[in-house]
Z-matrix of the N, CA and C atoms (Angstrom, degrees):
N
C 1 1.453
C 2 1.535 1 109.15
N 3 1.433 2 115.60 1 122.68
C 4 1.382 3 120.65 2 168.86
C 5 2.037 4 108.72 3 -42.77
N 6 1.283 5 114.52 4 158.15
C 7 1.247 6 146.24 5 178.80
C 8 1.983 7 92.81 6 -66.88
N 9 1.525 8 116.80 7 115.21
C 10 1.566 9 95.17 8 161.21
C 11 1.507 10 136.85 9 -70.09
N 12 0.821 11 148.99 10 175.19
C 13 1.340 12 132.50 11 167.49
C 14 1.292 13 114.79 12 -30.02
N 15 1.573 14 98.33 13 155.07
C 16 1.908 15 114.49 14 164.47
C 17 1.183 16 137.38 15 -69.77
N 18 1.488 17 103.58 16 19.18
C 19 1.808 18 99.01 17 -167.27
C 20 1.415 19 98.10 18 -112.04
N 21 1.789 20 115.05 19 59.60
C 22 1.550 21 125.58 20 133.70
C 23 0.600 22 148.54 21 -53.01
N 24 1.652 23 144.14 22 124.17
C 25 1.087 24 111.89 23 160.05
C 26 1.445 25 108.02 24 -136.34
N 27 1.146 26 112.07 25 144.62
C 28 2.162 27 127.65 26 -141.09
C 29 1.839 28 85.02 27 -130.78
N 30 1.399 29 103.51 28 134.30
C 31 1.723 30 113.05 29 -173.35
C 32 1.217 31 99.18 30 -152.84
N 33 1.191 32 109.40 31 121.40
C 34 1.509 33 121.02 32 -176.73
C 35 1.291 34 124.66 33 -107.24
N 36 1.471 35 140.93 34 116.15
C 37 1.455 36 114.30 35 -157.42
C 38 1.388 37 99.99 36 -140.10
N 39 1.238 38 129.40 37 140.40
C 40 1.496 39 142.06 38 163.97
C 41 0.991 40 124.68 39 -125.90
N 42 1.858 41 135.32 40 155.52
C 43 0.948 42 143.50 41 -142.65
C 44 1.657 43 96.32 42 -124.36
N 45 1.033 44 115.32 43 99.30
C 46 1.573 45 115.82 44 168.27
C 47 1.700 46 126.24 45 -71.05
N 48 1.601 47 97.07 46 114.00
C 49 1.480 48 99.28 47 -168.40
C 50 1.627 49 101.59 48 -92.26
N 51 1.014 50 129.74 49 160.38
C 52 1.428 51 131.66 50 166.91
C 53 1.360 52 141.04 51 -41.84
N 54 1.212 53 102.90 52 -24.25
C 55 1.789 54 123.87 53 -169.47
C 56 1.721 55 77.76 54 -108.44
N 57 0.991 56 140.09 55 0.66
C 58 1.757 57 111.93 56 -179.12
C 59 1.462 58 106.04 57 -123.40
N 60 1.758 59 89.90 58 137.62
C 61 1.887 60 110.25 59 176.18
C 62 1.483 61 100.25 60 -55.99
N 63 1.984 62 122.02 61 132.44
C 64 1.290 63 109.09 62 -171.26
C 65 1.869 64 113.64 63 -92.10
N 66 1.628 65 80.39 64 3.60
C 67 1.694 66 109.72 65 178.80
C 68 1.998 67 93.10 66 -60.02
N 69 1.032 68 84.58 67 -71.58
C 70 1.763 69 97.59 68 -163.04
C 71 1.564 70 106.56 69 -63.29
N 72 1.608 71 124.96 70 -13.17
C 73 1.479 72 120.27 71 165.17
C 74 1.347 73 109.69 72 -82.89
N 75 1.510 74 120.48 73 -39.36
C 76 1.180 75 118.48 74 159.55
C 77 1.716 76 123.26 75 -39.03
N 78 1.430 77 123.26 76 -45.80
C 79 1.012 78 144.09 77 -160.18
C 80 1.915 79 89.71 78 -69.74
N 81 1.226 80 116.59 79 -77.02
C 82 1.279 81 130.40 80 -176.28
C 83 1.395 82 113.38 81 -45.75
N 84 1.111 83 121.67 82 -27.43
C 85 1.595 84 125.31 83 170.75
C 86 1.315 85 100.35 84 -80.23
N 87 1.394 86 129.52 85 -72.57
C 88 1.430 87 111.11 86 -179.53
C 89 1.706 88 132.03 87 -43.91
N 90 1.394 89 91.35 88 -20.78
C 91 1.432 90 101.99 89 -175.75
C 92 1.826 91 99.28 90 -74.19
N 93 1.270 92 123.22 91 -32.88
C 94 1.830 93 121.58 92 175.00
C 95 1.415 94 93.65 93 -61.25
N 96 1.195 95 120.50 94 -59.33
C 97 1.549 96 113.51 95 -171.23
C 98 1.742 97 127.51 96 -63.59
N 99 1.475 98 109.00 97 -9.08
C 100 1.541 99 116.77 98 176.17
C 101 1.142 100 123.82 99 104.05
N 102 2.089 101 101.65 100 -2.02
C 103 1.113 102 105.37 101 -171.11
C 104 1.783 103 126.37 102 82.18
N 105 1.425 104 113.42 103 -123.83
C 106 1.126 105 100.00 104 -177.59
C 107 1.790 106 105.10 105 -100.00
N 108 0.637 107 104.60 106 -13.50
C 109 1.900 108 114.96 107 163.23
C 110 1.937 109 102.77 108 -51.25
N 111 0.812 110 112.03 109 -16.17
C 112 1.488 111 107.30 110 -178.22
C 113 1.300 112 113.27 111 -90.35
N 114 1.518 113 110.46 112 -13.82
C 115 1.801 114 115.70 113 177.62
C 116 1.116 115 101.09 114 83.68
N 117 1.543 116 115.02 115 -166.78
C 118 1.594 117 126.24 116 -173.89
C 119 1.820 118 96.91 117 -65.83
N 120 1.403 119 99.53 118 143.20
C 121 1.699 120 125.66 119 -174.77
C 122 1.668 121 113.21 120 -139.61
N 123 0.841 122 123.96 121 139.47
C 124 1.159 123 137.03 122 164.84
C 125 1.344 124 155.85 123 -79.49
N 126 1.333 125 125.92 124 66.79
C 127 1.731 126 115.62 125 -143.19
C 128 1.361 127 102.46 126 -112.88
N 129 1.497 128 88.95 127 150.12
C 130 1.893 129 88.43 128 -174.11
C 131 1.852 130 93.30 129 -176.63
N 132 0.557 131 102.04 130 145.60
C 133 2.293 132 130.50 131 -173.89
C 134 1.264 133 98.20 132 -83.19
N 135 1.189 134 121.06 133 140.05
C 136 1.541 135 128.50 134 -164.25
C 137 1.767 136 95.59 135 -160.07
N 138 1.630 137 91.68 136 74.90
C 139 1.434 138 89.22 137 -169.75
C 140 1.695 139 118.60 138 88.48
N 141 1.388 140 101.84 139 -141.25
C 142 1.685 141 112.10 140 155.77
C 143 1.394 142 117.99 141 -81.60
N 144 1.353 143 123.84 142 14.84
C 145 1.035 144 107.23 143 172.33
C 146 1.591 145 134.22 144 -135.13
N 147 1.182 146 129.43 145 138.41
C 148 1.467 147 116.16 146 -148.98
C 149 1.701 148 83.40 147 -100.66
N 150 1.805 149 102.65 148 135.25
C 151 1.305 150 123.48 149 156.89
C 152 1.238 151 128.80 150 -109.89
N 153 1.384 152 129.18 151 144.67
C 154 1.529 153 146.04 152 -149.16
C 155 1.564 154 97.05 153 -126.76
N 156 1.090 155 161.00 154 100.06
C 157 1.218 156 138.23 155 176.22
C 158 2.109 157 110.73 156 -131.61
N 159 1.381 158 104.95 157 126.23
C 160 1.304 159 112.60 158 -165.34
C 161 1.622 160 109.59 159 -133.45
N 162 1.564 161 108.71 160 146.09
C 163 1.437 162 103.38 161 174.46
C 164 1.667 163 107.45 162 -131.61
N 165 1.759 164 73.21 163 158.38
C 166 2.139 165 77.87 164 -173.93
C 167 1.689 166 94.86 165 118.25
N 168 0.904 167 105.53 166 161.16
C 169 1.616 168 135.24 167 178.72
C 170 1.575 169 111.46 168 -73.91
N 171 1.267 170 93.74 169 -26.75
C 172 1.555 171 112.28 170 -173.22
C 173 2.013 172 103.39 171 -59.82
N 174 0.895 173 100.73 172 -46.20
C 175 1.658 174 109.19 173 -169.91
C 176 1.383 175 115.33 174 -58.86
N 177 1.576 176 88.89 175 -31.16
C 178 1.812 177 92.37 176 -176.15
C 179 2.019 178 110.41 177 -91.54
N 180 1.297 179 124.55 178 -14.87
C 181 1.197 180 129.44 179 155.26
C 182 1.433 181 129.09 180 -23.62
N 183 1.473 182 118.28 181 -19.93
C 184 1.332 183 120.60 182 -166.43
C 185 1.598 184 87.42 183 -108.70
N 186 1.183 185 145.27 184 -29.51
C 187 1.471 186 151.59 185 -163.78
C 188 1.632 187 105.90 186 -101.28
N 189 1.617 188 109.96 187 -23.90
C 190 1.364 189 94.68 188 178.24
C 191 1.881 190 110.49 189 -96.59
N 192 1.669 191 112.63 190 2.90
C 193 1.629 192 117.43 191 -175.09
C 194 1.438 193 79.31 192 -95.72
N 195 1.586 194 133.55 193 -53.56
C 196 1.424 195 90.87 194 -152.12
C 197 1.865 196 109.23 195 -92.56
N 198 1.362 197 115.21 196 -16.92
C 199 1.460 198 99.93 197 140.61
C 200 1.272 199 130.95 198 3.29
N 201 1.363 200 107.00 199 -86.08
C 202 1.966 201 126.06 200 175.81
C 203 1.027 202 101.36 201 -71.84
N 204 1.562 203 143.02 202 -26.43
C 205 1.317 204 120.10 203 -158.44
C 206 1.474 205 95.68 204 -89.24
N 207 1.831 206 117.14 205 -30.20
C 208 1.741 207 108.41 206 -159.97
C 209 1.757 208 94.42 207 -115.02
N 210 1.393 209 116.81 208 26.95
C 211 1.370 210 131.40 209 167.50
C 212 1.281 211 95.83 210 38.28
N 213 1.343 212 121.93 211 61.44
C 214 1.540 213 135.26 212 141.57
C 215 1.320 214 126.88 213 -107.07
N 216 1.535 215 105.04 214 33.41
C 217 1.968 216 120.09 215 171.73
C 218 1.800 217 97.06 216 -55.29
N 219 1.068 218 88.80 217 -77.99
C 220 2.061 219 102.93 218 177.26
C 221 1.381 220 95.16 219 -23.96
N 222 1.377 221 134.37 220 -94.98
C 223 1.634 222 112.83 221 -156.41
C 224 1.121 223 98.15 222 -72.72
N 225 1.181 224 142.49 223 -17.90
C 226 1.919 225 109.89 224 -179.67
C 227 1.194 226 123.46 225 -74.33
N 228 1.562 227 106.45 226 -22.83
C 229 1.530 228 100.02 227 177.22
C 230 2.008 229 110.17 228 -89.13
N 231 0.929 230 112.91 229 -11.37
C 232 1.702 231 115.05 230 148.16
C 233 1.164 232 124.04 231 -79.37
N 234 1.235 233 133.76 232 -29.64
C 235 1.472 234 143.64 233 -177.58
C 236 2.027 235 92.84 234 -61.97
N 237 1.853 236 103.11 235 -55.82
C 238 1.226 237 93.55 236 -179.87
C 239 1.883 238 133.36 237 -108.77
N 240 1.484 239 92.78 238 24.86
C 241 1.129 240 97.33 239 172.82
C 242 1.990 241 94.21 240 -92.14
N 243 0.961 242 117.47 241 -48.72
C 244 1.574 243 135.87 242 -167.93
C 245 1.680 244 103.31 243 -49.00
N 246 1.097 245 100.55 244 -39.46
C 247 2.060 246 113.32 245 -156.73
C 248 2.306 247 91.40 246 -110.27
N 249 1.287 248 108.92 247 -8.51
C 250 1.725 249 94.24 248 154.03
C 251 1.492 250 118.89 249 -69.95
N 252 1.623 251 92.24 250 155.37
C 253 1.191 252 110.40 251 158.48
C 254 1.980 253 100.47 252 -164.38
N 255 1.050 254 92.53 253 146.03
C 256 1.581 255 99.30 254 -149.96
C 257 1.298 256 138.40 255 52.48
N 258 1.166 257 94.18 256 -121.56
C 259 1.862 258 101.78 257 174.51
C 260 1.632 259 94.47 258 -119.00
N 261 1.442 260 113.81 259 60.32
C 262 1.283 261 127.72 260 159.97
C 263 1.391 262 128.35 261 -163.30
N 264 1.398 263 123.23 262 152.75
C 265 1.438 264 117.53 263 -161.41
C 266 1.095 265 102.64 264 -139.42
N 267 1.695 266 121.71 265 -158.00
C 268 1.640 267 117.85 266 172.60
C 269 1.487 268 105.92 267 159.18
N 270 1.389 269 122.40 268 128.55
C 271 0.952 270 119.35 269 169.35
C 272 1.941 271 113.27 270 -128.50
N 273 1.458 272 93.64 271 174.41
C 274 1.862 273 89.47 272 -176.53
C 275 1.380 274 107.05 273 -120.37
N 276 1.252 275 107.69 274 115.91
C 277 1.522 276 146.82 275 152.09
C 278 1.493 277 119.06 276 -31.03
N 279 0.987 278 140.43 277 100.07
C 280 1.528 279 140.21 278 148.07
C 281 1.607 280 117.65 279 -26.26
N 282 0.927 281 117.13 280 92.13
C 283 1.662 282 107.79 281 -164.47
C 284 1.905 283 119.26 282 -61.96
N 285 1.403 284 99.82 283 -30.92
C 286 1.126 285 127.70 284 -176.95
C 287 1.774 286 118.17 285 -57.58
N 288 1.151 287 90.17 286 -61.46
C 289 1.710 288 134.18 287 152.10
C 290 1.598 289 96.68 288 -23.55
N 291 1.678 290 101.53 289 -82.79
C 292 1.417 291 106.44 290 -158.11
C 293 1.457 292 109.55 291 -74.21
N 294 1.410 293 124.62 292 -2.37
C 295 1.625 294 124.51 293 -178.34
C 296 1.695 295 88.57 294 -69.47
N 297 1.555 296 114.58 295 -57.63
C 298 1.701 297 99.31 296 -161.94
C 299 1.528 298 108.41 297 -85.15
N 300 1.600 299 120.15 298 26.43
C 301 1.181 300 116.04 299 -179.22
C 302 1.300 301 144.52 300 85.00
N 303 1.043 302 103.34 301 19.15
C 304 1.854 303 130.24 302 -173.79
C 305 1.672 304 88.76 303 -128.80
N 306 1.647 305 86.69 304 145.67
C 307 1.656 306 121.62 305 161.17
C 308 1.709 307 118.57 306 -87.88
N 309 0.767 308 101.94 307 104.02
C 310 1.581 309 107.23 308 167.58
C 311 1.233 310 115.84 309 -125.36
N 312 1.559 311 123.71 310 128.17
C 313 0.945 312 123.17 311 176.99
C 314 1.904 313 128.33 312 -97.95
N 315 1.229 314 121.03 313 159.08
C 316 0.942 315 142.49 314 -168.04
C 317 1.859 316 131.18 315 -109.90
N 318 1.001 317 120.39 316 95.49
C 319 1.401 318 117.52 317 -170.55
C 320 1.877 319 111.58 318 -64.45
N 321 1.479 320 108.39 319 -51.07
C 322 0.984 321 105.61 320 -157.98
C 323 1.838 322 101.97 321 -130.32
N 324 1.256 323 137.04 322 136.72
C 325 1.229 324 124.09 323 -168.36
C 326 1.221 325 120.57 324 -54.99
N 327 1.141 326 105.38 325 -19.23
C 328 1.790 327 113.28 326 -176.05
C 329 1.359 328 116.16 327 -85.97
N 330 1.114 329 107.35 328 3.61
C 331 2.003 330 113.20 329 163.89
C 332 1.080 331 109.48 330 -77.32
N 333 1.161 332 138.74 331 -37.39
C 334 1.262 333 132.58 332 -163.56
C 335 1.699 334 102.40 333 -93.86
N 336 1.339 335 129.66 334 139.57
C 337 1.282 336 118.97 335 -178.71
C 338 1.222 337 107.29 336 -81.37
N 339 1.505 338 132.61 337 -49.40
C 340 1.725 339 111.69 338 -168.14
C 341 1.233 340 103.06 339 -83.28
N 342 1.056 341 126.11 340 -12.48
C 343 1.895 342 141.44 341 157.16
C 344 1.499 343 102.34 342 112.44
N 345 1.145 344 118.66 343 158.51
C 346 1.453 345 136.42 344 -142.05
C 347 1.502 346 99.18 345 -66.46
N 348 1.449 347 92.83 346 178.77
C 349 1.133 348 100.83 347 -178.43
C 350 2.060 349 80.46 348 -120.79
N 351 1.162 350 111.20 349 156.74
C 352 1.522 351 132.56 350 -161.39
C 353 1.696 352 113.17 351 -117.17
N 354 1.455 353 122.06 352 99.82
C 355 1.336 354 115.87 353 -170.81
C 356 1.233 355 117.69 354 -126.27
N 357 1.332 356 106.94 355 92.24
C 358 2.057 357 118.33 356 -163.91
C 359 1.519 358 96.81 357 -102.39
N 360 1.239 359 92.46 358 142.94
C 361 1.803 360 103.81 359 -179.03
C 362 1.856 361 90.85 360 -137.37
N 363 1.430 362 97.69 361 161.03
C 364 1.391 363 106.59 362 -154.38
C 365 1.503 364 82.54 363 -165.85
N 366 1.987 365 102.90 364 123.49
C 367 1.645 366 113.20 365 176.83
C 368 1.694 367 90.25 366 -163.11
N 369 1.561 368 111.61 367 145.03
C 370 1.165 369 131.58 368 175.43
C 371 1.742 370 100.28 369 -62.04
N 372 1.371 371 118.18 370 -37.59
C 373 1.620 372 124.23 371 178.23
C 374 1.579 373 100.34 372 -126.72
N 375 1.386 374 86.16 373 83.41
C 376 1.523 375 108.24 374 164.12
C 377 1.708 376 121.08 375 -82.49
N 378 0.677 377 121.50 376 -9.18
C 379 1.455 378 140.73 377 -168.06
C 380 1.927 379 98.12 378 -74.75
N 381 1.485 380 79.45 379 -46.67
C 382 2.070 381 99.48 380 -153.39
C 383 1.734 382 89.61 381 -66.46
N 384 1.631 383 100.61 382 -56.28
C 385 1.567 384 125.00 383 -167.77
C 386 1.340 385 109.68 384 -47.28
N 387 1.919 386 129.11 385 -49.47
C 388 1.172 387 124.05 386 162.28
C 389 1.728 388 113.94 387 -67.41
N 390 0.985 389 120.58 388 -43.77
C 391 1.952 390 109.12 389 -177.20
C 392 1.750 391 98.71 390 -61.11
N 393 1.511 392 95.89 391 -26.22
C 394 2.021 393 89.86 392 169.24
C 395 1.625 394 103.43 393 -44.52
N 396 1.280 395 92.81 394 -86.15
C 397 1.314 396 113.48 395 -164.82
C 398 1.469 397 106.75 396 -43.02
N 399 1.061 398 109.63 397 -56.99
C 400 2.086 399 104.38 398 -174.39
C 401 1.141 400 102.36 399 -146.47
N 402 1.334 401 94.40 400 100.04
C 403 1.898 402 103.56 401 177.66
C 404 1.482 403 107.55 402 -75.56
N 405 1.248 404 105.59 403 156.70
C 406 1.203 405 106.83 404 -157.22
C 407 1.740 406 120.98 405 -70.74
N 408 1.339 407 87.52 406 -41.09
C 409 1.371 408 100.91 407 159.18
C 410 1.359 409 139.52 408 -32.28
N 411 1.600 410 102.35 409 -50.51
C 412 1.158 411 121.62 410 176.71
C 413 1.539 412 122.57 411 -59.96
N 414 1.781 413 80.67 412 -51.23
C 415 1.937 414 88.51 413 179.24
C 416 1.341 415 119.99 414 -86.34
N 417 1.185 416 122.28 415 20.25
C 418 1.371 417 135.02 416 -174.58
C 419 1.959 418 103.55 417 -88.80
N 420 1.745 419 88.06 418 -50.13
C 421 1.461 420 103.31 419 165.50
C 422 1.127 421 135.11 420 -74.24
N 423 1.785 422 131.24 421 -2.21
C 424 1.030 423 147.86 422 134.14
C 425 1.201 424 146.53 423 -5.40
């Protein structure tokens, strides 16, 4: 399936605890986004909390390979059909996970011990953007 349009927008947010380098939370957020595969990104502290914010289809590329690669299509596309509301979604990130570069997902914030890492995507054709990411088909076979 072709890529839907570019009018994404992918926001990544973490909660900086005291005992953690904000280098290496930084690190783990870019790492959901693909890094530099995500194109120009946006980071900036909002309080305690460090934000990542990127647009384009491009950002979500790193979440839809390892998806298929660690055959977690099936809960991601429930994780974000379940947690929409509008033309916005979001799921929670293993923060830990995403420092060494793996997706793991998160049901409830309290799984994760230093607490999740936060991955909201926001598109006028949200519909297209999730069958992007995990068509249904696919994760059906999952």
């Amino acid at each position: 399936m072709a890529p839907p349009r570019d009018d994404v927008r992918v926001r990544v947010e973490a909660g900086l605890n005291p005992s953690e380098d904000p280098s290496k939370v930084l690190s783990a957020a870019m790492n959901v986004l693909g890094g530099r595969r995500a194109g120009d990104v946006l980071e900036r502290l909002e309080g305690r909390v460090l934000v990542v914010e990127a647009s384009g289809i491009r950002a979500l590329f790193a979440l839809r390979d390892q998806a298929r690669y660690r055959r977690t299509m099936a809960a991601l596309r429930r994780l974000l059909l379940e947690n929409r509301t509008g033309n916005r979604t979001y799921v929670y990130l293993n923060r830990q996970a995403a420092y060494i570069g793996r997706i793991s997902f998160v049901e409830e914030e309290e799984e994760s011990p230093l607490g999740p890492i936060v991955l909201r995507i926001e598109s006028d054709d949200l519909d297209s953007v999730i069958e992007w990411l995990v068509p249904e088909k696919e994760a059906l076979r999952r």
